[in-house]
C-alpha angles and dihedrals in degrees: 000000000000098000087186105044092120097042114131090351111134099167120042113183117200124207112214083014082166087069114123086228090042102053100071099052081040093060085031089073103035079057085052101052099253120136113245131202123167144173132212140179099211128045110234133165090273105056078064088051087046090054091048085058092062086247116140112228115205102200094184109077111215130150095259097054084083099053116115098025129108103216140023131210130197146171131229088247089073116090130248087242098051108137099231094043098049088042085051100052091050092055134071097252118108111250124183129169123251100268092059088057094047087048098045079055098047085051081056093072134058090214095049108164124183122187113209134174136109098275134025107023099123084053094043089046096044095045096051080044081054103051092038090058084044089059100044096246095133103222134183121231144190110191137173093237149024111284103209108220098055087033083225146120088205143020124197108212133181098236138096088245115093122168123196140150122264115215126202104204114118087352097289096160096060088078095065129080103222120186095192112027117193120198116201106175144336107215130161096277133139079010079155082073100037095028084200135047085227081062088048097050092049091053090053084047093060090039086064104043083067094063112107104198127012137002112211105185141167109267094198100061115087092208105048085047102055086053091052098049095058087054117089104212130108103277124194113201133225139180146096097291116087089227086077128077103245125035147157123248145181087021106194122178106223104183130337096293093012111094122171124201145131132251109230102192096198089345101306112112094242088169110033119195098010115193124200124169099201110092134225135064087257089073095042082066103043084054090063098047087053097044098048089050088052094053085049087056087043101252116176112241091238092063091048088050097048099034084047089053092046108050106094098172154293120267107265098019106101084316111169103239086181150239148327139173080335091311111130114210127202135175137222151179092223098142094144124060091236087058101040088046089056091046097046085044092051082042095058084046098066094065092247110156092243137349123226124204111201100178131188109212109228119207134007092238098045106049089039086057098043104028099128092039087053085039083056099045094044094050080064087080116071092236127017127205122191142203133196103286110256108242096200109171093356134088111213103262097144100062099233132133145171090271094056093061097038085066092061094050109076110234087002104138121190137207131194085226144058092221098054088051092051097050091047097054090051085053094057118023122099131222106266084038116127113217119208111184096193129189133089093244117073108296083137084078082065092054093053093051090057104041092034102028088246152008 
């Protein structure tokens, strides 16, 4: 790791500065004192959060957009012919892509966690923000989404402790220096870069045999066990089986979001009467993850119990967006089946009439891949509604589109635009009808058009 990458820098520009990875470190920086500029090629909510910053958004990208600055940042969504970062990589500035920045700050604390897997990792990492903040232990974060009540992707704290997610794809992880590393998961995702989940797990193996400290891992997952287990580091279990270290008991549902349970470290109640007030199996599990990892930084109970209480969410991750003509909308991340199925599954549980799915397709590679096991998690919702699939960083080599999944759904329909699918949902829906708009692009966008009348 560069120990010296920010030395004598004063103006850092970011391409693709609107990027959901690329925001807290944005915000990271300008904290700092560093000046900030930035382009971008789609307007987003954060590029709104960016402007309240102060901070100017070109959002044509053009080669002197990057004059006059002393290092460039960039993320692996932008192209290889984008104009700045050609432009950059022909000039004598230093430009690294984003995972080098976030690295270099890991290397920075001495408690340093890093929650990494397939699924869950913004929640895990907002809800340990959370407790932390809870316990007065003053922690930094980058996180992949807004946690709600800082109103905020990053926090830069004065402590040792830093937080921050841990993504797999090309091996970013690799890059950081975690001292506690928590695995959540190892599911079948970015298989157009491993090609096989052997290559995955590996990755996760080596991923592991950086952690300095402590492995806290999910017990009940095959595949995140066999990579533990080949790693020789102390290693503290969760999950919802009483063979691992840390596990939920006495689980209870309140109300629809509201879910009561205990923590047993080891079967001895060590939390007693948890609330969270974010549904579904899937975040029961995600609270223990965070909590064991807070008594391992000697958090007090109380702060687990508080911080726990108080998270209500992270933005994009079943956020209400809110209501209209008695049709509730929400908003969520869900890009991969495991994940939409846990979402529709926590959705059927809150006594809605029925539950929609409108569902943005990411990626060419990915849908094309999975398209039968996203045909099977959708059909979890009682009507399913599709837009054209979001290339991102993809062309579309593989010949797939909306239409071709939407033939495998029964009832799906699908629109090439965002508009179309709102209206139609407005059209359709009835009062008592829950509304999920699902993908990791900007399908928001989507919720906002039904419940404001635009975006």
């Amino acid at each position: 790791m560069n120990n010296n990458l920010l030395d004598g820098v004063k103006t850092v520009h970011f391409i693709g500065i609107g990027g959901s990875g690329m925001f807290p470190l944005v915000q990271i920086l300008h904290e700092k004192g560093f000046e900030i500029t930035g382009s971008d090629n789609n307007e987003s909510d954060i590029l709104k959060m960016v402007r309240n910053l102060g901070i100017k958004v070109n959002m044509n990208q053009r080669a002197e957009n990057i004059k006059n600055v002393d290092l460039i940042i960039y993320t692996s969504a932008v192209f290889d012919d984008n104009p700045e970062l050609v432009a950059a990589k022909k000039s004598k500035i230093k430009t690294i892509e984003r995972n080098d920045l976030l690295g270099y700050l890991t290397a920075l604390y001495s408690e340093c966690v890093c929650v990494c897997g397939t699924h869950g990792k913004t929640t895990t990492t907002s809800m340990l923000t959370q407790i932390l903040l809870d316990s007065n232990m003053d922690p930094s974060a980058v996180i992949g989404g807004k946690l709600k009540s800082i109103s905020s992707y990053a926090r830069l704290g004065n402590s040792q402790i830093m937080v921050c997610e841990a993504c797999e794809y090309a091996n970013h992880f690799l890059k950081l220096t975690p001292d506690i590393s928590i695995v959540l998961n190892i599911d079948n995702d970015h298989m157009e870069y491993f090609k096989t989940v052997e290559n995955l797990k590996n990755s996760f193996g080596k991923f592991l045999n950086q952690t300095r400290k402590i492995i806290i891992y999910n017990g009940d997952d095959a595949n995140v066990s066999d990579v533990v287990f080949a790693v020789d580091k102390k290693r503290i279990s969760f999950g919802f089986l009483p063979t691992n270290d840390f596990y939920p008991t006495n689980i209870s549902r309140i109300s629809g979001t509201k879910t009561k349970f205990s923590i047993c470290r080891r079967e001895k109640i060590v939390a007693k009467d948890v609330e969270i007030f974010v549904p579904g199996r899937h975040n029961i599990l995600n609270a223990v993850a965070a909590a064991a990892t807070a008594f391992e930084l000697k958090a007090p109970v109380e702060g687990i119990l508080k911080g726990l209480f108080n998270f209500r969410g992270v933005g994009r991750r079943f956020e209400l967006i809110g209501e209209k003509n008695g049709v509730t909308v929400v908003d969520d991340y869900a890009h991969h089946p495991t994940e939409i199925c846990a979402t529709l599954k926590a959705a059927k549980e809150c006594g809605f009439k029925k539950v929609w799915a409108v569902h943005q397709p990411f990626t060419y590679s990915r849908t094309k891949m999975l398209i039968d096991e996203f045909a099977k998690a959708l059909g979890l919702a009682d009507r399913v509604v599709l837009t054209e699939i979001m290339g991102s960083r993809e062309k579309n080599t593989f010949g797939v589109y909306a239409k071709d999944l939407a033939e495998k759904i029964d009832g799906c329909v699908w629109f090439k635009t965002q508009s179309e699918a709102a209206q139609y949902v407005l059209e359709n829906a009835d009062s008592g009808d829950l509304v999920i708009t699902l993908g990791c692009g900007d399908i928001y966008k989507c919720a906002k058009m039904i419940v404001f009348g635009k975006y």
